[in-house]
N, CA, C and O atoms as a GROMACS GRO file, in nm:
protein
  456
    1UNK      N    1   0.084  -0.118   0.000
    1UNK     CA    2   0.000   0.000   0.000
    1UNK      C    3   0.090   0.125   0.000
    1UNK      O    4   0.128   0.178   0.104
    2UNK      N    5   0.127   0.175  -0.144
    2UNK     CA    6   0.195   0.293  -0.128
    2UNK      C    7   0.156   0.431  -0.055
    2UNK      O    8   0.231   0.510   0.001
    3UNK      N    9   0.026   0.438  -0.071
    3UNK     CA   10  -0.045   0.534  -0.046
    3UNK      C   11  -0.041   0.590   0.087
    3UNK      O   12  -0.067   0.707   0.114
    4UNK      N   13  -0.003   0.490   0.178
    4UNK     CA   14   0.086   0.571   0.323
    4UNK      C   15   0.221   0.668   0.289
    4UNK      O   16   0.226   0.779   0.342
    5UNK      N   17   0.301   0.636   0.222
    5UNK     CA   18   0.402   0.710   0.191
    5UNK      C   19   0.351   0.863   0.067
    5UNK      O   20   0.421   0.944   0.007
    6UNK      N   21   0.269   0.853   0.070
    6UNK     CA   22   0.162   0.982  -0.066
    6UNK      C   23   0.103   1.046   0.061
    6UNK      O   24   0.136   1.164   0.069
    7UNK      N   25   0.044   1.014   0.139
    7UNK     CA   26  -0.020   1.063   0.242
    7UNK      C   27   0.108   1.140   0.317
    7UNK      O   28   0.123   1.260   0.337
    8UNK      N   29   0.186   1.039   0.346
    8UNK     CA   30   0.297   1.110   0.467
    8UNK      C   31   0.338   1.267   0.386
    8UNK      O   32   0.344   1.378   0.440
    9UNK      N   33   0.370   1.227   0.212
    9UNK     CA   34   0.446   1.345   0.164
    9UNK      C   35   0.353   1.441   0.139
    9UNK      O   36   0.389   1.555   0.110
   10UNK      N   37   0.189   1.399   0.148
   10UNK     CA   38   0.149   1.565   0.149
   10UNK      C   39   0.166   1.604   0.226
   10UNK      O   40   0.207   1.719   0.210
   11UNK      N   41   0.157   1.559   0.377
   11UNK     CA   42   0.167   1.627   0.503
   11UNK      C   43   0.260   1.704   0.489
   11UNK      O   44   0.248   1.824   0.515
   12UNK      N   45   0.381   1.645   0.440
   12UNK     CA   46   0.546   1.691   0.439
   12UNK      C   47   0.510   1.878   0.350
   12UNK      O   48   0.544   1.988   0.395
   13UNK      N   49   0.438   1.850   0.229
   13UNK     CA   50   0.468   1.965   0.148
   13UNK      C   51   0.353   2.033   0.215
   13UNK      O   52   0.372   2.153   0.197
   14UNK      N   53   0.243   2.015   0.284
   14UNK     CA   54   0.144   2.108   0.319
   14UNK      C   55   0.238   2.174   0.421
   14UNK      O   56   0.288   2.286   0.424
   15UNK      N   57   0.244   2.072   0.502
   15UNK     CA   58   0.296   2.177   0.615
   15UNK      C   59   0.435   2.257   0.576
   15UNK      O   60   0.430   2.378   0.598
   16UNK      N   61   0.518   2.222   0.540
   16UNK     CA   62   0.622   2.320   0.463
   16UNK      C   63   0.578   2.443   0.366
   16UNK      O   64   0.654   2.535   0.337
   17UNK      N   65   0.448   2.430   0.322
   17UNK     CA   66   0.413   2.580   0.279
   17UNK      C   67   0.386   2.620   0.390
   17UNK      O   68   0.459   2.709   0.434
   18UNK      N   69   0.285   2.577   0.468
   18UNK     CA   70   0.262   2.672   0.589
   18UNK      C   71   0.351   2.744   0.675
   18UNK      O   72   0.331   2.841   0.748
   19UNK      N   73   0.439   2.686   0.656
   19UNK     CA   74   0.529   2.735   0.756
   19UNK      C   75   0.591   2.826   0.720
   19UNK      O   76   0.630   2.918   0.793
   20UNK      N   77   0.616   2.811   0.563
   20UNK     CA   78   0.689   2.932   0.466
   20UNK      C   79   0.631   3.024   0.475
   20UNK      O   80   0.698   3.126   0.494
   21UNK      N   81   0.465   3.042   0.466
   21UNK     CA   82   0.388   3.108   0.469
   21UNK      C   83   0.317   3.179   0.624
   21UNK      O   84   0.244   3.277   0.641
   22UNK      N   85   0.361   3.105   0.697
   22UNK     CA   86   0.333   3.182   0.843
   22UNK      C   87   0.144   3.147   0.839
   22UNK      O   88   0.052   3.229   0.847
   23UNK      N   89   0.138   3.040   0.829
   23UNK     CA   90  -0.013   2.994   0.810
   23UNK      C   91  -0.051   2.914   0.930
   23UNK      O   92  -0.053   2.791   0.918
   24UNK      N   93  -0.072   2.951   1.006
   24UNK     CA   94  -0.094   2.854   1.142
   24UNK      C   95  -0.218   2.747   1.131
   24UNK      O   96  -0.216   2.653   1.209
   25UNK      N   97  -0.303   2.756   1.056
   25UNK     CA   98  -0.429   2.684   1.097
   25UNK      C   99  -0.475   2.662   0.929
   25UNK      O  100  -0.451   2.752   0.848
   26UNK      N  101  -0.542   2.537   0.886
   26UNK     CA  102  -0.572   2.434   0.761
   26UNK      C  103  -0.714   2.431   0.759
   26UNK      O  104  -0.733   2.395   0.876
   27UNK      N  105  -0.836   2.444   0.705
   27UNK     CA  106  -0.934   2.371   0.718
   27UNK      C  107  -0.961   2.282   0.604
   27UNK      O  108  -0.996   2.169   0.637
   28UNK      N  109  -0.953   2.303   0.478
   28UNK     CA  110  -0.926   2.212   0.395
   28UNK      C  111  -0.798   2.194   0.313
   28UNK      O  112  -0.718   2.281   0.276
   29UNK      N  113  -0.795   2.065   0.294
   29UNK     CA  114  -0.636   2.072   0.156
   29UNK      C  115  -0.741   2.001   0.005
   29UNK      O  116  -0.847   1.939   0.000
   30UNK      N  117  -0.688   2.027  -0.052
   30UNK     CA  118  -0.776   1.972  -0.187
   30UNK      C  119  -0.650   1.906  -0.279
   30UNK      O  120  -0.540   1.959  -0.289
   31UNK      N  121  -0.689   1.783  -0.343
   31UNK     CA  122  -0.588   1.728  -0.412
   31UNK      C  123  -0.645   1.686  -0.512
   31UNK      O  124  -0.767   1.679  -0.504
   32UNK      N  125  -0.573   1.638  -0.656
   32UNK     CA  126  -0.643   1.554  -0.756
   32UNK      C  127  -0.532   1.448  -0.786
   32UNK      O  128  -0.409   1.449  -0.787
   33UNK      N  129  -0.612   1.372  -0.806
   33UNK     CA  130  -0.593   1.220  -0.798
   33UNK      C  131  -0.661   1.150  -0.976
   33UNK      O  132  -0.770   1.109  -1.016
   34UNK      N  133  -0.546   1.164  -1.027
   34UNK     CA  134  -0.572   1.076  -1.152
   34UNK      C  135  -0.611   0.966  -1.181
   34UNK      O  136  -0.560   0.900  -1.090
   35UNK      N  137  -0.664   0.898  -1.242
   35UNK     CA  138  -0.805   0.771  -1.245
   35UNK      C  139  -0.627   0.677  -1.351
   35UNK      O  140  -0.609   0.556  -1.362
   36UNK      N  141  -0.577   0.737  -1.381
   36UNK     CA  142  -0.436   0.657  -1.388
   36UNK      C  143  -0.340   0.620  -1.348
   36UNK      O  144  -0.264   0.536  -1.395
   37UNK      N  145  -0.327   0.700  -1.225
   37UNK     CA  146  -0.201   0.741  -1.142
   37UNK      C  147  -0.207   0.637  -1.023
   37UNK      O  148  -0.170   0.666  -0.910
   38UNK      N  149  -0.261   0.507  -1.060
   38UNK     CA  150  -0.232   0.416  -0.931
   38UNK      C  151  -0.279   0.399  -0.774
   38UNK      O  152  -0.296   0.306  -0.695
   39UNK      N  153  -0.287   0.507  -0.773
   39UNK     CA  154  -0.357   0.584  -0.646
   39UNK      C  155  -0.496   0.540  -0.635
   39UNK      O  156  -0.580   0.561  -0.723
   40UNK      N  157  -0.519   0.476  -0.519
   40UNK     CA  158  -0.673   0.479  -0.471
   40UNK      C  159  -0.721   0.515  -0.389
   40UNK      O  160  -0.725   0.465  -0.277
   41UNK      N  161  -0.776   0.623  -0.431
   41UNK     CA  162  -0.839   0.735  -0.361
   41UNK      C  163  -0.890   0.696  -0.192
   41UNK      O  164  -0.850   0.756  -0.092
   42UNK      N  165  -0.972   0.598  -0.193
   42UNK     CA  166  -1.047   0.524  -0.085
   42UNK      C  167  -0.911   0.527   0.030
   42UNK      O  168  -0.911   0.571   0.145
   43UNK      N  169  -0.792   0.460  -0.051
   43UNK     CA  170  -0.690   0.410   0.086
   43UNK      C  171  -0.676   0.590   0.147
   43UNK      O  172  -0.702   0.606   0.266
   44UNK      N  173  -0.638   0.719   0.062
   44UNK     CA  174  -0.563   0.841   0.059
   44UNK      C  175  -0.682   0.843   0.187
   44UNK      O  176  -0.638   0.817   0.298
   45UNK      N  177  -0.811   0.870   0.175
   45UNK     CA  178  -0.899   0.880   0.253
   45UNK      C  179  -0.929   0.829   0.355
   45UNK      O  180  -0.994   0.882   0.446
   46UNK      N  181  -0.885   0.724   0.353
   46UNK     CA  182  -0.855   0.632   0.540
   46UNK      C  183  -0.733   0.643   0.573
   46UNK      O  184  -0.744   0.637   0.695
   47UNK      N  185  -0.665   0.650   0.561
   47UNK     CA  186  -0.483   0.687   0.545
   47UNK      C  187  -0.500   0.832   0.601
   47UNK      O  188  -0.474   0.835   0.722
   48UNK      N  189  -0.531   0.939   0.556
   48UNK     CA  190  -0.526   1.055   0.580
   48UNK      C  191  -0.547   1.079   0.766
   48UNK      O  192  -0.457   1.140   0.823
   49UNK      N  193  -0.651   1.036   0.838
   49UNK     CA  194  -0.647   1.099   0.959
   49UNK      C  195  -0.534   1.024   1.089
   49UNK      O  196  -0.490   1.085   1.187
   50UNK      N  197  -0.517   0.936   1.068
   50UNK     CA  198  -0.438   0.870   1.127
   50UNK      C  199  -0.297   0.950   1.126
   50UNK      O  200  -0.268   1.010   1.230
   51UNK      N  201  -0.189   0.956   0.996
   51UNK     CA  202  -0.122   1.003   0.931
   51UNK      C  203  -0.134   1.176   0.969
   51UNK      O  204  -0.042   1.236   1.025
   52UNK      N  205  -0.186   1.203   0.953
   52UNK     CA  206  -0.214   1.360   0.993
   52UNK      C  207  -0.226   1.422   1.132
   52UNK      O  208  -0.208   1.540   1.159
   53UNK      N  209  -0.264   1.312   1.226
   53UNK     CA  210  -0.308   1.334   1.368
   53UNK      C  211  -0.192   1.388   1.461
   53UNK      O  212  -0.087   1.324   1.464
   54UNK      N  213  -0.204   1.494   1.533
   54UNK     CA  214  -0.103   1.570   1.575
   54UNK      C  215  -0.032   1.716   1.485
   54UNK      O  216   0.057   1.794   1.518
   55UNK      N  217  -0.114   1.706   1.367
   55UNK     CA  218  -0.046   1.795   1.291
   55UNK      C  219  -0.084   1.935   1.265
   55UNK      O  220  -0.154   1.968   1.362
   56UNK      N  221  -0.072   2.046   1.173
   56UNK     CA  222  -0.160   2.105   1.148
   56UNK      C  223  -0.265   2.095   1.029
   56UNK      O  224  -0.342   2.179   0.980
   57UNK      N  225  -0.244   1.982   1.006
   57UNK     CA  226  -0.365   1.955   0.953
   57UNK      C  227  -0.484   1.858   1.033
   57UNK      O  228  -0.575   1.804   0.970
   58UNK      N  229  -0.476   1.850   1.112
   58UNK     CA  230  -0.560   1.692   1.200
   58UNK      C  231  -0.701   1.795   1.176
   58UNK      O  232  -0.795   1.747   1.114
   59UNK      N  233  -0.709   1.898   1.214
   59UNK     CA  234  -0.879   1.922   1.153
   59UNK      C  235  -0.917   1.932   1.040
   59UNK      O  236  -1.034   1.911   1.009
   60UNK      N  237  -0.791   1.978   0.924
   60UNK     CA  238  -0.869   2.034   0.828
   60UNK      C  239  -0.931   1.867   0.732
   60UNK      O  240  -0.898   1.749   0.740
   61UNK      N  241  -1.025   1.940   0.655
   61UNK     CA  242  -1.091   1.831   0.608
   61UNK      C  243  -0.995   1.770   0.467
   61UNK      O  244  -0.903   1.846   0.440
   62UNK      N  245  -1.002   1.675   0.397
   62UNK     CA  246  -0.903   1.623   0.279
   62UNK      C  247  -1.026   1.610   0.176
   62UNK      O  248  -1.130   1.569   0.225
   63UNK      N  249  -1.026   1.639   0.049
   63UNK     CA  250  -1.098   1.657  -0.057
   63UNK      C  251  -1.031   1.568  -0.155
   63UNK      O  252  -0.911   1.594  -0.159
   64UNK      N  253  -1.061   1.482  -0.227
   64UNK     CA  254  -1.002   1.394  -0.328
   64UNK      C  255  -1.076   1.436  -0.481
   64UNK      O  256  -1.188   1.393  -0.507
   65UNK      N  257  -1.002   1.521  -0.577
   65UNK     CA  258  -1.084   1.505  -0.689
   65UNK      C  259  -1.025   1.421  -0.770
   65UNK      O  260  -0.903   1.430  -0.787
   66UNK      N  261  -1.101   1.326  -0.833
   66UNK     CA  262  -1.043   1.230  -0.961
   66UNK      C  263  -1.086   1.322  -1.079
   66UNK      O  264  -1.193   1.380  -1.098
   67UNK      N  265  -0.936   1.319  -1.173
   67UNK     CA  266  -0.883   1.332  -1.290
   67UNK      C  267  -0.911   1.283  -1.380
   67UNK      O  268  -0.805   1.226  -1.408
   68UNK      N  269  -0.996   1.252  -1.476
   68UNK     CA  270  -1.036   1.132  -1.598
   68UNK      C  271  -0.893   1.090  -1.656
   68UNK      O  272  -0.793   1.148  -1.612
   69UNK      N  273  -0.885   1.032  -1.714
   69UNK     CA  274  -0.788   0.954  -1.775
   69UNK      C  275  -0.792   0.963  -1.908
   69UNK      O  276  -0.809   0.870  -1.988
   70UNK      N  277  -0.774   1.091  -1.934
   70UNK     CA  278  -0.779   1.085  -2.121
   70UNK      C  279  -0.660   1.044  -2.189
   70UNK      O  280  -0.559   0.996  -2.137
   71UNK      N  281  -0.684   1.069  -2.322
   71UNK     CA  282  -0.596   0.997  -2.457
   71UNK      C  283  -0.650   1.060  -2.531
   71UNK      O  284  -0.762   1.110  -2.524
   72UNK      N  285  -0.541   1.064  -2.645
   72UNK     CA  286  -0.514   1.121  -2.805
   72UNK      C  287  -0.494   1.010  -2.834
   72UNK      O  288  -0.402   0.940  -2.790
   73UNK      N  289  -0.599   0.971  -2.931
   73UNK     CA  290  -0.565   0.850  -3.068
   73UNK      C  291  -0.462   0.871  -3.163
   73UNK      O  292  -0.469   0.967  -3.240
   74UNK      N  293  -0.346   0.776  -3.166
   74UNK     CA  294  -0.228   0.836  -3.255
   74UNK      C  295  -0.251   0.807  -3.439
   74UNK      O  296  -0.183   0.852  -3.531
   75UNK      N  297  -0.376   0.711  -3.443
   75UNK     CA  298  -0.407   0.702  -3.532
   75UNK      C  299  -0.511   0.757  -3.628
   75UNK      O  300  -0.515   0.765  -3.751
   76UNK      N  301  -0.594   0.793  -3.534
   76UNK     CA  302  -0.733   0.910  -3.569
   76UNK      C  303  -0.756   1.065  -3.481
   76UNK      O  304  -0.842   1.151  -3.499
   77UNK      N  305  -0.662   1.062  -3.397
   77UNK     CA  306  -0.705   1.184  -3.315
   77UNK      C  307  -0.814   1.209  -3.240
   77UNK      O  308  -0.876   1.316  -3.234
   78UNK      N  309  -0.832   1.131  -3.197
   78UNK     CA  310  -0.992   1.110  -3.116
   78UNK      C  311  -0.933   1.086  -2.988
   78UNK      O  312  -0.851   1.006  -2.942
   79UNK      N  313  -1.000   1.179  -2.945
   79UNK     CA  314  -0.935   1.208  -2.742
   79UNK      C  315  -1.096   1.133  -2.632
   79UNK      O  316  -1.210   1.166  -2.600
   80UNK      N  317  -1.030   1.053  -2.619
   80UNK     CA  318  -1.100   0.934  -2.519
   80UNK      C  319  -1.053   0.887  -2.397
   80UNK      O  320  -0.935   0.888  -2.362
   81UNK      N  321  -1.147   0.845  -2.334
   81UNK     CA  322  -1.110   0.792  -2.187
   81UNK      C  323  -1.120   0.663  -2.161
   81UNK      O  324  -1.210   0.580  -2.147
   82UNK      N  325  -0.954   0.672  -2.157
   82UNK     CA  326  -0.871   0.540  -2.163
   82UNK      C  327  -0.915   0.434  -2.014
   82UNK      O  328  -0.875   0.319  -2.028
   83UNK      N  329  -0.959   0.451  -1.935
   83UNK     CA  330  -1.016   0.343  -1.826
   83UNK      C  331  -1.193   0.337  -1.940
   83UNK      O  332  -1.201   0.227  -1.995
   84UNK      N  333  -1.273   0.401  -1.961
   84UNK     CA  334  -1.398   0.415  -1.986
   84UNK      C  335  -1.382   0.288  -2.118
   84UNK      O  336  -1.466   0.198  -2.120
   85UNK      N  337  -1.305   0.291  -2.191
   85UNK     CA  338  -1.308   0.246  -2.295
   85UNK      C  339  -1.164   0.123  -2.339
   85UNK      O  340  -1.114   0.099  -2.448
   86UNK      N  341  -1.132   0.065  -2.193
   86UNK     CA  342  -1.027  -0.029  -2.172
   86UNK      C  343  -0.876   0.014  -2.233
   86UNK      O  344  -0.783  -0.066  -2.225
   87UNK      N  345  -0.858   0.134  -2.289
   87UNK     CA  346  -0.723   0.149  -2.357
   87UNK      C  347  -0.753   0.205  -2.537
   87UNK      O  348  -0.710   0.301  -2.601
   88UNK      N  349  -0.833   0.108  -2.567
   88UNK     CA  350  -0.868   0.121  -2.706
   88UNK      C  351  -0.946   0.252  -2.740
   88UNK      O  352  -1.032   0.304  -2.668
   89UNK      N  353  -0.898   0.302  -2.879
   89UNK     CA  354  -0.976   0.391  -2.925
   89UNK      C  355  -1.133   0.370  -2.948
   89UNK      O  356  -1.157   0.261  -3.000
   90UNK      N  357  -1.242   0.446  -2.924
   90UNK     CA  358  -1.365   0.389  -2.880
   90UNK      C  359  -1.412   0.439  -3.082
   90UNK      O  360  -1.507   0.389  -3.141
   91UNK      N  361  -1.305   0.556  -3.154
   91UNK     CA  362  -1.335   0.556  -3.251
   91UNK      C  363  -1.265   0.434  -3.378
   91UNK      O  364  -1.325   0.379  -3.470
   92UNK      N  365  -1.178   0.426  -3.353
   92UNK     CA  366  -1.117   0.330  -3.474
   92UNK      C  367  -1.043   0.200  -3.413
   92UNK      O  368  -0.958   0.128  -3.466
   93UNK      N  369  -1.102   0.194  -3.281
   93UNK     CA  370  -1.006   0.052  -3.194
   93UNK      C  371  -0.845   0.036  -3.223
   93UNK      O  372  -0.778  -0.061  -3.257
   94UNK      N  373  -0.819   0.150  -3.200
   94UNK     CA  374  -0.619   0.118  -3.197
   94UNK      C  375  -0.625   0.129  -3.064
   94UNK      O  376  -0.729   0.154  -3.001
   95UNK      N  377  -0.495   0.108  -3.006
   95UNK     CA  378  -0.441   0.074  -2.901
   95UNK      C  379  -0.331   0.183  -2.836
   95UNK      O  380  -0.300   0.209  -2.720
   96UNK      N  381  -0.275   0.247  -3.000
   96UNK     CA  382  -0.158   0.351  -2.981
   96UNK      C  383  -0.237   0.503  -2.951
   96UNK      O  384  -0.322   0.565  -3.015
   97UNK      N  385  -0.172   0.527  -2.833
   97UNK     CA  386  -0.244   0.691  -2.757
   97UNK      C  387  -0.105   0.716  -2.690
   97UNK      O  388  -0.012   0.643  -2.655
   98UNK      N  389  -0.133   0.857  -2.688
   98UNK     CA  390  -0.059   0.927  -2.570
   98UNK      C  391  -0.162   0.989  -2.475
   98UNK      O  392  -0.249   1.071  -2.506
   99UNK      N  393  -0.141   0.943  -2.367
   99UNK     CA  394  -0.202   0.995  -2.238
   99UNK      C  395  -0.175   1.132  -2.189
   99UNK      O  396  -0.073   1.161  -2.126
  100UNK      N  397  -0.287   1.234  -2.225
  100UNK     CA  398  -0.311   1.417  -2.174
  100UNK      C  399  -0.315   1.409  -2.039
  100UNK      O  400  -0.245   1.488  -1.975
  101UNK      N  401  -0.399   1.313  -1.970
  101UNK     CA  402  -0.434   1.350  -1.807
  101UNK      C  403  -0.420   1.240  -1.736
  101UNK      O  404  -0.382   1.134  -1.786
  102UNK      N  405  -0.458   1.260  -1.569
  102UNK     CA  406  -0.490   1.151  -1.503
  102UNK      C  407  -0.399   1.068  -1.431
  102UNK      O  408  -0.436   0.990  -1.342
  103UNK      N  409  -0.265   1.084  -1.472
  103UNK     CA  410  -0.102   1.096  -1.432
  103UNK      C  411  -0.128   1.108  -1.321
  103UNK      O  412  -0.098   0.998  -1.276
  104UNK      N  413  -0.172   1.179  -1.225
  104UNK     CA  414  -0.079   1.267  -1.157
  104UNK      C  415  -0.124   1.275  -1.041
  104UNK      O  416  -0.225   1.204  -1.045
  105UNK      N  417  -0.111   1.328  -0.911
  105UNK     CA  418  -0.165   1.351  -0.780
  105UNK      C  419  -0.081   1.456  -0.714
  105UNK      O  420   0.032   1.442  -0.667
  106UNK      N  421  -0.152   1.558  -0.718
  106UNK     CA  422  -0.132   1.700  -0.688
  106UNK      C  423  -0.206   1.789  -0.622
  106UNK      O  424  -0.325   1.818  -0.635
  107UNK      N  425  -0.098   1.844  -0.524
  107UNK     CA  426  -0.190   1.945  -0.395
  107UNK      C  427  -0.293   2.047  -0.499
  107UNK      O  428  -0.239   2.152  -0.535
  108UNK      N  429  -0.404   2.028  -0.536
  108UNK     CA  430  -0.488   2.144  -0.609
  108UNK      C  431  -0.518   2.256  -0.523
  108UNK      O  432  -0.536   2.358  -0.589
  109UNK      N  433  -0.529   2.271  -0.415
  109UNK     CA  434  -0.593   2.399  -0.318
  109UNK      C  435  -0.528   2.380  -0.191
  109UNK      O  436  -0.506   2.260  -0.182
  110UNK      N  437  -0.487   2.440  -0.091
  110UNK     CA  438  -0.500   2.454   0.038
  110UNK      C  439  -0.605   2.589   0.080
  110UNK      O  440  -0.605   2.704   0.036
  111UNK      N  441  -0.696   2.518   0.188
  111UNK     CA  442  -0.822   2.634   0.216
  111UNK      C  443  -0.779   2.679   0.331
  111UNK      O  444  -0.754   2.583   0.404
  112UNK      N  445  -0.749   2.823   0.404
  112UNK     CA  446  -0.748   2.861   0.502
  112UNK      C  447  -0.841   2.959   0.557
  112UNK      O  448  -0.916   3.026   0.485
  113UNK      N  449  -0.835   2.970   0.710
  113UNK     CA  450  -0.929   3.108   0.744
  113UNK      C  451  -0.932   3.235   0.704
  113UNK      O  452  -0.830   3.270   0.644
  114UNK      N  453  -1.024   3.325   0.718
  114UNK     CA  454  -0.996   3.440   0.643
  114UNK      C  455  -0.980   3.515   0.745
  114UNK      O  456  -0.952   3.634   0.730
   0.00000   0.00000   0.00000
């Protein structure tokens, strides 16, 4: 279960902005979570309070958005979603794509008080 060590390193980079930033207090962090990127969301989400507890984040709330998983058809150009449609182009059934999104898992927001 990698996703303890994804959890530990947001803590790592949230709280290192804060601190850069002289931000004492978190109520939400917001992240996106690519529908390719291995990551399952469910573990980030039970993982998260445990992992966080003692920190400055232990109240704020964790937001998970999933990323679709698109593709460029290298053979027709038809941009599809590569989990929705097993890999294959849903227009001309090739196989060859380069993947636009869904990669990735990235701090999208930190929410603080005003």
């Amino acid at each position: 279960m990698h996703e303890i060590g994804i959890v530990r390193q947001l803590l790592r980079t949230v709280t290192a902005f804060a601190e850069e930033n002289g931000i004492k207090e978190i109520h939400e962090v917001v992240v996106d979570c690519g529908e390719l990127s291995l990551v399952i969301p469910e573990y980030v989400q039970e993982l998260y309070p445990p992992v966080v507890k003692g920190s400055i984040l232990e109240k704020a709330k964790l937001t998970v958005n999933i990323v679709p998983g698109l593709a460029e058809c290298e053979d027709c150009d038809e941009i599809f979603n590569v989990v929705e449609h097993k890999g294959f182009c849903p227009n001309c059934g090739s196989f060859e794509k380069t993947v636009l999104s869904g990669k990735e898992f990235t701090v999208r927001e930190i929410v603080v008080p005003e």
